[in-house]
C-alpha positions in Angstrom: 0.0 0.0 0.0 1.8 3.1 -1.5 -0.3 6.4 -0.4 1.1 8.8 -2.5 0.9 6.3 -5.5 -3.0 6.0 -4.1 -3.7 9.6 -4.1 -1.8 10.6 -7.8 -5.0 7.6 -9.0 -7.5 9.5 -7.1 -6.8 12.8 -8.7 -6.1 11.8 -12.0 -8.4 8.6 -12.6 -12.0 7.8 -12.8 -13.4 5.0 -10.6 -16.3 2.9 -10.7 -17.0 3.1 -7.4 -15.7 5.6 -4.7 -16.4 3.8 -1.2 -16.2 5.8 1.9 -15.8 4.9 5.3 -12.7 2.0 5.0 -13.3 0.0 8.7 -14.6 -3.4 8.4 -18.2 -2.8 6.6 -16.4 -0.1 3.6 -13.3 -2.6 3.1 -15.5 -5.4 2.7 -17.6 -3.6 0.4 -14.0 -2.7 -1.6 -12.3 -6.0 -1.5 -16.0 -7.9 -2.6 -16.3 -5.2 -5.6 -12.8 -5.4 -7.2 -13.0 -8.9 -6.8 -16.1 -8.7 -8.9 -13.8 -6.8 -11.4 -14.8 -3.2 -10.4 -12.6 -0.2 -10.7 -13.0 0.8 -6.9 -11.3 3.8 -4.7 -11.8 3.3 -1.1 -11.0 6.0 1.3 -11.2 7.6 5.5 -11.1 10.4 6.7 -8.9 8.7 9.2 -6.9 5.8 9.5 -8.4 2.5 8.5 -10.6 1.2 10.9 -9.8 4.1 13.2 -13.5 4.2 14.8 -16.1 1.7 15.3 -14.1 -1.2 13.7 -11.1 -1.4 15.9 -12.8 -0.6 19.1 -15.4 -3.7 19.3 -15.5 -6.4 22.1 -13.2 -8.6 19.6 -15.6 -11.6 19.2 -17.2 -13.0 16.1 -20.4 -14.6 17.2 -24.2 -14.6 16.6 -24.6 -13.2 20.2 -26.1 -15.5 23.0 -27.8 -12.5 24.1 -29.8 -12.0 21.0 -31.0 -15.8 20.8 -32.3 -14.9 24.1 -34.2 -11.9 23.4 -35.5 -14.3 20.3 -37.3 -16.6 22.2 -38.7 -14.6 25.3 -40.2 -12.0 22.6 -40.7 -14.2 19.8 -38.4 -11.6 18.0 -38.0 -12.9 14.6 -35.4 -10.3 13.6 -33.1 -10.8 16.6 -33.1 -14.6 15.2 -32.2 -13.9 12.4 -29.2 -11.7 13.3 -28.2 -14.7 15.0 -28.5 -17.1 12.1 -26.5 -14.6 10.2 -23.8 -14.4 12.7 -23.4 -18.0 13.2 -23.0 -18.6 9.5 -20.0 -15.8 9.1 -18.7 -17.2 11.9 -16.9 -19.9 10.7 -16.0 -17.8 7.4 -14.2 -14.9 9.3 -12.3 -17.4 11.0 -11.1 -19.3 7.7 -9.8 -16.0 5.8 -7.7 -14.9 8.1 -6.6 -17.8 10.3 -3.8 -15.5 12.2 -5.7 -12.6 13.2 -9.0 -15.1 14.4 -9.0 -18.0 16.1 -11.6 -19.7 18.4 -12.3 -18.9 22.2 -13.6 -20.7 24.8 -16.1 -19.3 27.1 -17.1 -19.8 30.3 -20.4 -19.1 31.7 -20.1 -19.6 35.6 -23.4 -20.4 37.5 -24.7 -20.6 41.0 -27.2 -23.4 41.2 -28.6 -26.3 39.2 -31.4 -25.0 37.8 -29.5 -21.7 36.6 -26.8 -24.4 34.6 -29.6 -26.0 33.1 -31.2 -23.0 31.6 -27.9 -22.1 30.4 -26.9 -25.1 28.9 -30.4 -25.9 26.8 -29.6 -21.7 25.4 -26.4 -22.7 24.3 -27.6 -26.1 22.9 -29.8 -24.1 20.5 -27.0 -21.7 19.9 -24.7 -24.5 18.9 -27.5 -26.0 16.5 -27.8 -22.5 14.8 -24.0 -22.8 14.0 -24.0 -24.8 10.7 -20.8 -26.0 8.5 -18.9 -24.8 11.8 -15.8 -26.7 13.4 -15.9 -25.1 16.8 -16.7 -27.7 19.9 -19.8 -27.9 21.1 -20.5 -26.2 24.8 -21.0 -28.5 28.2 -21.7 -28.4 31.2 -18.7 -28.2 33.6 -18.5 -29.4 37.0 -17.0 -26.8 40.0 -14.2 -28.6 39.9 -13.7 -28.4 36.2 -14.9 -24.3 36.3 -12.3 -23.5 38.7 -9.4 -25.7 36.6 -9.7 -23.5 33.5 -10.2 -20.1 35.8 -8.7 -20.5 39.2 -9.6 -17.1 40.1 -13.3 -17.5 40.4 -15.3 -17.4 43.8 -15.2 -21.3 44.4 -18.2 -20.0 47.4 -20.4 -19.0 44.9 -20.1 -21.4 42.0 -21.9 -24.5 41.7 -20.6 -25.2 38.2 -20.4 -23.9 34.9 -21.5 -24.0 31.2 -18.7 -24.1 28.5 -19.1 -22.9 24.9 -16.8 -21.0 22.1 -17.2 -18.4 20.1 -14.7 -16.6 17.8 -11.9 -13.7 18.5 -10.5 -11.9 16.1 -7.6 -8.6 16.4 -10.3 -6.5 14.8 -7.9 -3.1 13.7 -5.6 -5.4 11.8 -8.4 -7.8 10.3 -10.1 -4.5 9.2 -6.3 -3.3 8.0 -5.9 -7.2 6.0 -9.3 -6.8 4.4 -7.5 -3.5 2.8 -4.5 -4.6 2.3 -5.9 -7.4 0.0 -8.4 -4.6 -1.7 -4.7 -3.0 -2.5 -3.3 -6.0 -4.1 -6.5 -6.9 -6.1 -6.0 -3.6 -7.5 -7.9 -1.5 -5.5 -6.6 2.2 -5.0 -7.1 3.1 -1.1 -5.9 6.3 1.0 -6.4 7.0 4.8 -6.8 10.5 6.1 -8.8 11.9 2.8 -11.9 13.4 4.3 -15.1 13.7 2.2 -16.5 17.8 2.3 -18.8 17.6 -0.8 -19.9 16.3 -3.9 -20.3 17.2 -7.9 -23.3 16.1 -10.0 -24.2 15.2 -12.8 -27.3 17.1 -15.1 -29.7 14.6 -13.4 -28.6 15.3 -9.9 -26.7 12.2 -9.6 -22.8 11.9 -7.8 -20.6 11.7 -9.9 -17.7 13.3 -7.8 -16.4 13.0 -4.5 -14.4 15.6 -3.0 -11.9 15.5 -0.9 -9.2 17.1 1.5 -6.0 15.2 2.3 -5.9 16.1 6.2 -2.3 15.3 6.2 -1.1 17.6 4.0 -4.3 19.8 3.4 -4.1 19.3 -0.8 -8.1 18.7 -2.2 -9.2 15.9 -4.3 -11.9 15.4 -6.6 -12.3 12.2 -7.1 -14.6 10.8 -10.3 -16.6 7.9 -10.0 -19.7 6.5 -11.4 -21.0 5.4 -7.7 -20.9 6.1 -4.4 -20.8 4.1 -1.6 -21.0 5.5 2.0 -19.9 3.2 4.4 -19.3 5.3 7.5 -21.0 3.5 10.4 -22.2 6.0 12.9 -21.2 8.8 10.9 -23.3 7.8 8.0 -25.9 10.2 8.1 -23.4 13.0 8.1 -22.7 11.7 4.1 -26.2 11.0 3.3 -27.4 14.6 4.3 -24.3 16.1 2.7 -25.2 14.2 -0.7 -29.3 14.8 0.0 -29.8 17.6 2.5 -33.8 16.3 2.5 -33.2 13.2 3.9 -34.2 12.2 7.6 -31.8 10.4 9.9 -31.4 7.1 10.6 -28.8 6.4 12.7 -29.3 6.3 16.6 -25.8 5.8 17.7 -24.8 3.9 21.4 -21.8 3.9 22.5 -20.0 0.6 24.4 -16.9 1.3 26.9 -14.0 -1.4 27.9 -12.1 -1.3 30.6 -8.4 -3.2 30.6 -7.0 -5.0 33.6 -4.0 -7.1 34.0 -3.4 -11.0 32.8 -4.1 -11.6 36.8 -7.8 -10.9 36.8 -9.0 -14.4 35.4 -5.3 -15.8 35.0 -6.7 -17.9 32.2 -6.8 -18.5 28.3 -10.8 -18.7 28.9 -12.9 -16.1 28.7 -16.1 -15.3 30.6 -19.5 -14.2 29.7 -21.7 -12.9 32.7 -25.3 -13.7 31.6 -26.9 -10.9 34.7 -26.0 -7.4 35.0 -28.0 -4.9 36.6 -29.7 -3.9 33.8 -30.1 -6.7 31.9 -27.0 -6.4 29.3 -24.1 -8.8 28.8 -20.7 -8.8 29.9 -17.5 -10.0 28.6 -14.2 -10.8 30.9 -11.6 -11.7 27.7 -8.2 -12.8 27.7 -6.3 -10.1 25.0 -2.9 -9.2 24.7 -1.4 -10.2 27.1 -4.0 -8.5 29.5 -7.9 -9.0 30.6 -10.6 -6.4 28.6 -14.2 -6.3 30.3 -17.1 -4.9 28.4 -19.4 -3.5 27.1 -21.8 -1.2 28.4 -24.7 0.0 25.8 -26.0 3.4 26.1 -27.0 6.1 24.1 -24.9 8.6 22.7 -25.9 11.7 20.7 -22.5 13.8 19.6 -20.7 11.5 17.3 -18.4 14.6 16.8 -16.6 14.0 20.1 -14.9 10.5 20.6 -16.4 8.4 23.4 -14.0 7.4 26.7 -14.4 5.7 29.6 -15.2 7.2 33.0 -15.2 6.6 36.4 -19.1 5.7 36.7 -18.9 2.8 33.7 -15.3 1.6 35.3 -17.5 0.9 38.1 -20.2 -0.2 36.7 -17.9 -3.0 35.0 -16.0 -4.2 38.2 -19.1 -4.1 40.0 -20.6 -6.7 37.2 -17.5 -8.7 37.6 -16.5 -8.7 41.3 -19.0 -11.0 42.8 -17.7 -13.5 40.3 -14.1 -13.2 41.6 -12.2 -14.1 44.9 -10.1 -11.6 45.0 -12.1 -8.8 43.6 -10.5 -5.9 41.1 -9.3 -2.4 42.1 -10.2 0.3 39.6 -6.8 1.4 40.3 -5.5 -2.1 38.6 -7.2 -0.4 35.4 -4.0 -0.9 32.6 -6.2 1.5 29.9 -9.8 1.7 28.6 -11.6 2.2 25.5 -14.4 3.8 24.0 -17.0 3.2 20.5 -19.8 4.0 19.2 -22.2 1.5 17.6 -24.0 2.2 14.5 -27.8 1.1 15.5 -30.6 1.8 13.0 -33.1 4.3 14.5 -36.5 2.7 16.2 -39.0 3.7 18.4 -37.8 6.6 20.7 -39.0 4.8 23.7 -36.6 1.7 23.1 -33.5 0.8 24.8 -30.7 1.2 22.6 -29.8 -2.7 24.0 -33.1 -3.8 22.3 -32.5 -3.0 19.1 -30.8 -5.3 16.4 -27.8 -4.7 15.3 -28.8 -6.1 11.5 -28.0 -4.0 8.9 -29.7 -2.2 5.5 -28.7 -0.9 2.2 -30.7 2.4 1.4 -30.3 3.8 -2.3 -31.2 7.1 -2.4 -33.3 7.8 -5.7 -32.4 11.4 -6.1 -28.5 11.5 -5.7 -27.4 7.8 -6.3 -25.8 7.4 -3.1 -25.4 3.7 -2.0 -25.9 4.2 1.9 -24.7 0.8 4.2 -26.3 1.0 7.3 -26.3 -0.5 11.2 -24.6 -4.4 11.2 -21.8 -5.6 13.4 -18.0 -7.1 12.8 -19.2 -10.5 12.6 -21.4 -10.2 9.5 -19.4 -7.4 7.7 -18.9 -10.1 5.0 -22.2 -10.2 4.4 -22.8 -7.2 4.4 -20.5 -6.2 1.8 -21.9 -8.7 -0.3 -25.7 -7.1 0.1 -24.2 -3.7 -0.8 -22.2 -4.6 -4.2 -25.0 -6.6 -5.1 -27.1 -3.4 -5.2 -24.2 -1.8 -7.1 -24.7 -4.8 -9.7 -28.0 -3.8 -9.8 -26.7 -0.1 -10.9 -24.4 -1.3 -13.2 -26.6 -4.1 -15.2 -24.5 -6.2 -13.9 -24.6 -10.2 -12.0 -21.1 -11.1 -10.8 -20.8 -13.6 -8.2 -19.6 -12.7 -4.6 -16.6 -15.0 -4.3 -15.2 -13.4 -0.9 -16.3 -16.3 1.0 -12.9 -18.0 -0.3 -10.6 -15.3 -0.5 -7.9 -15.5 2.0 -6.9 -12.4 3.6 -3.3 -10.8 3.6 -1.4 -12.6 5.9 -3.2 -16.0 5.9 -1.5 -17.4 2.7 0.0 -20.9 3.5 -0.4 -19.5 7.4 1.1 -22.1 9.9 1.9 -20.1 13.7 3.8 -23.1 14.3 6.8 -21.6 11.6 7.3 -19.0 14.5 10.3 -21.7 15.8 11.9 -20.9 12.1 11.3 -17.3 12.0 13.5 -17.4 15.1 16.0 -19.6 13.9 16.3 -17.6 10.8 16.5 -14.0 12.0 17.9 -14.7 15.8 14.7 -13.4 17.5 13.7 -14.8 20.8 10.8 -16.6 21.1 8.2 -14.3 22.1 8.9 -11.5 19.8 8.9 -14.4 16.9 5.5 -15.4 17.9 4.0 -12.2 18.3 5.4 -11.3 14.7 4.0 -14.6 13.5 0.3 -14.1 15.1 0.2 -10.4 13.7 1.5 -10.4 10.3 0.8 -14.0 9.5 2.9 -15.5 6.8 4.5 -12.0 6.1 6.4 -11.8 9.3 9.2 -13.0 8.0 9.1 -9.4 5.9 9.0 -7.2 9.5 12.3 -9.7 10.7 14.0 -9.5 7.2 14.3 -5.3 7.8 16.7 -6.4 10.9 19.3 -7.9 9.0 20.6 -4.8 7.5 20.2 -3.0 11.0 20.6 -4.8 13.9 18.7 -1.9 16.0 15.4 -2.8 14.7 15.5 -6.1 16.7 15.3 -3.9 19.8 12.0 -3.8 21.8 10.0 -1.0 22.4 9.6 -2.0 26.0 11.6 -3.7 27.5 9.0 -6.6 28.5 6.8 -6.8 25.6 7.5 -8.4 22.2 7.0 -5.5 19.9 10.6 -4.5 18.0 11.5 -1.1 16.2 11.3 -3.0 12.7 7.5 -3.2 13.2 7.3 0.7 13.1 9.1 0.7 9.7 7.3 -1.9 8.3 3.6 -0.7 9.1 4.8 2.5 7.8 6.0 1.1 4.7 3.6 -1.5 3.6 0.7 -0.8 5.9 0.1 3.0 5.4 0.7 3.9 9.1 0.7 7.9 9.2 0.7 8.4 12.9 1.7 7.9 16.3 -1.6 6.8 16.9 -2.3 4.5 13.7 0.9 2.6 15.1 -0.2 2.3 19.0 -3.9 2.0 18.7 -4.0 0.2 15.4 -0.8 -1.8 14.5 0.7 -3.2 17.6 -3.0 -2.2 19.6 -0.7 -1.3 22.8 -2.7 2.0 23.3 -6.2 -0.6 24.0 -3.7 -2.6 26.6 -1.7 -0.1 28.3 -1.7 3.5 28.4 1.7 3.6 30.8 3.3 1.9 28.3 2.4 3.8 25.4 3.8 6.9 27.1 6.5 5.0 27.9 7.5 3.9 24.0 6.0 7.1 22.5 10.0 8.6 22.3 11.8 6.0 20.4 8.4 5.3 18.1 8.4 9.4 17.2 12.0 9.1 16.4 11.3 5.9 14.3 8.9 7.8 12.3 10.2 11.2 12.5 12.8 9.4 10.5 10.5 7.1 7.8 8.3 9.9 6.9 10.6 12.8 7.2 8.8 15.0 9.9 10.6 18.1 10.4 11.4 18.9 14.4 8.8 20.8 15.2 6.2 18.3 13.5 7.7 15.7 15.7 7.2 17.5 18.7 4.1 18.3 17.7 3.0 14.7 16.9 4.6 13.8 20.1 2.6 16.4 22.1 -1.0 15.8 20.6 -1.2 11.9 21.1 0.7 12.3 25.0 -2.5 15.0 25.5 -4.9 13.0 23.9 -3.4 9.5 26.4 -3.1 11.9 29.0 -6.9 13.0 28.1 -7.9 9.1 28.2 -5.9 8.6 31.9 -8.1 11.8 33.1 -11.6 10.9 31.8 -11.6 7.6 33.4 -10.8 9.3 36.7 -14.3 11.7 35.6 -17.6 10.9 37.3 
């Protein structure tokens, strides 16, 4: 991925398709429509997956919670969500076989009665889950429970109900999805932010334009459709292409809170069916450190970028603590994140919790625009596919959707058992040669290859953790990384696991990069400055009532 390759096309070619919004629902949409032999431009107006995509729970599943709501409401739509979920399940997992992988979760219970309830939900869930390889769930004695997560109240539980789901590293399966649009000749750019369109006689778009935010140079970019992808922002492009139409986004926004390894000390993750107020909540083992979440609650200026603060830190501890022997501190918290969710609007009255998180493709008649709405990670694939069908639809077209078999960048010929001679080869201990091999896939032996000419890019950013200075030249070089921040909280996702230790880094990365992409001083002070504020910003927030 060569951005200034990428914008010299966008100002001097005409595209098929212009797709805006590039996280996990727009670089479906991309990789689906080249594939079907379109000439497709896909852009953000920040990084790749910089919102909504990279800041999700990190599980690829048809949602318990949903086939729950199904049955006590008799809510058609919430099954079929589920149905939908369950059958991308297995799909998302296959593509990219180094950024997903299955995970086991545990549902602890207090009585007989409870496990039993539990168990006949998750029977149905795994009977839902067709042409799928993932174990079935069981029921799980105390004793078994409290093997697999010692850290548990052994008081409380009377036993436990297994079952597995999918996890995925969602910034960099978002980032893989684009990177294979690239290669399939797709022409993408980050930081290009959409201000306004040009029409044709009849009204139609025929024109994005555009402002490079990095260096401030417009764009106008040609193409014969438009596709807005944008997630919660979406209405913002669908007004500024049709000023008449009404909204339809109700955003919510769900907050994580990070804690150390210690909190389960466990590969399994938890899902605690009862909260106070009736949502669901996720302990997960991630990166070397435990994320709980989400909370689901309504949020109305998508302007501002949601955080965590004190009130939901407590919220999640207090949903987790009973569960625990020892229970957490909020001081433990590592870091914290926060995103918004891009729910279709519904009765006023309504929970944002209640509504379904299934998506729609809107055409609008008058401009043209191609308008993806609502849908979650799990079923992006799907979604794409709904989308560039509609855009057959525009172009007389009926090309299959072949993205079901595509392998994503990274998982050709993938084995993570060739980490042994990655380490051999290139002299890396055996942590930093399995982190390598689990977040570039069979391309990590590119990020080791860039130490062999200097020996100083096998050095680690922190002295405890496995990530090495060649990583910073790499993602700048192949995987468009512009910023401090598309390289902490996107790249390496340190800034999701550990704020202290993103501060702590920050020099030697601004250095790194100051270098690659020729910042002058006072731009890499200024780089520096901004994203310590905006860390700083993050620490202070979760301190705020």
């Amino acid at each position: 991925m060569n951005r200034p390759e990428s914008l010299e096309k966008l100002k001097s070619e005409e595209f098929d398709i212009c797709i805006i919004g590039a996280g996990a629902s727009g670089a479906g949409c991309a990789l689906d429509a080249v594939l079907r032999g379109y000439k497709v431009a896909l852009i953000d107006k920040k990084d790749f997956a910089a919102e909504t995509s990279s800041r999700s729970t990190k599980l690829i599943h048809g949602g318990v919670r949903y086939l729950e709501q199904a049955f006590k409401k008799l809510d058609f739509a919430q099954l079929k969500q589920v149905r939908h979920g369950l059958e991308e399940r297995h799909i998302v997992l296959k593509n990219a076989p180094h950024l997903a992988r299955p995970l086991a979760l545990m549902t602890p219970v207090s009585s007989w009665i409870e496990g039993l309830y539990f168990k006949i939900g998750l029977q149905i869930y795994d009977a839902f889950a067709t042409n799928d390889t993932l174990p079935k769930s069981k029921w799980l004695t105390k004793k078994e429970v409290l093997a697999k997560i010692p850290t548990l109240d052994s008081r409380k539980l009377h036993s436990g109900v297994l079952y597995y789901d999918g996890q995925l590293d969602d910034a960099r399966y978002c980032l893989a999805i684009v990177q294979s649009t690239a290669e399939a000749g797709g022409t993408v750019a980050n930081y290009m932010e959409v201000n306004g369109f040009g029409k044709d006689t009849s009204g139609k778009l025929n024109v994005v334009n555009a402002t490079d935010t990095r260096s401030g140079a417009q764009c106008a970019i040609r193409a014969k459709l438009v596709i807005n992808c944008t997630g919660p922002f979406a209405d913002h492009i669908r007004l500024l292409a049709n000023p008449l139409l009404s909204e339809r986004l109700r955003p919510s926004k769900g907050v994580h809170v990070v804690l150390p390894a210690a909190t389960l000390n466990s590969e399994y993750a938890m899902l605690i069916p009862k909260t106070s107020d009736g949502r669901v909540v996720f302990a997960i083992p991630f990166e070397g450190a435990t994320m709980i979440g989400t909370t689901d609650t309504d949020y109305v200026d998508v302007s501002i970028e949601p955080t965590l603060n004190e009130s939901e830190k407590k919220y999640l501890a207090d949903t987790l603590n009973p569960y625990l022997a020892k229970p957490i501190k909020l001081e433990e918290l590592k870091a914290g994140f926060g995103g918004l969710r891009p729910l279709l609007a519904a009765d006023p009255v309504k929970s944002t919790k209640s509504l379904v998180r299934d998506h729609e493709v809107e055409t609008d008649e008058k401009s043209g625009l191609i308008s993806l709405l609502g849908g979650k990670w799990t079923t992006y694939r799907l979604m794409a596919k709904d989308t560039i069908d509609e855009a057959d639809r525009f172009f007389s077209k009926n090309n299959s959707c072949t993205t079901d078999s595509c392998i994503l960048a990274g998982g050709e010929n993938f084995s993570f058992e060739s980490w042994p001679q990655l380490a051999a080869t290139y002299n890396l201990p055996e942590d930093i040669s399995r982190h390598l091999t689990q977040k570039y896939g069979s391309r990590a032996g590119k990020v080791a290859a860039l130490t062999v000419n200097d020996n100083n890019f096998k050095a680690r950013l922190i002295a405890e953790l496995p990530y090495i200075q060649a990583e910073v030249i790499y993602t700048i070089r192949q995987e468009m990384a512009m910023t401090l921040r598309d390289f902490f909280a996107r790249r390496i996702r340190l800034e999701i696991t550990g704020w202290n230790e993103t501060l702590e880094a920050l020099p030697v990365v601004a250095d790194l990069m100051a270098r690659e992409l020729e910042w002058s001083g006072d731009q890499k002070q200024r780089e520096i400055s901004e994203y310590k504020d905006l860390i700083m910003k993050f620490i202070s927030d979760a301190k705020s009532v």
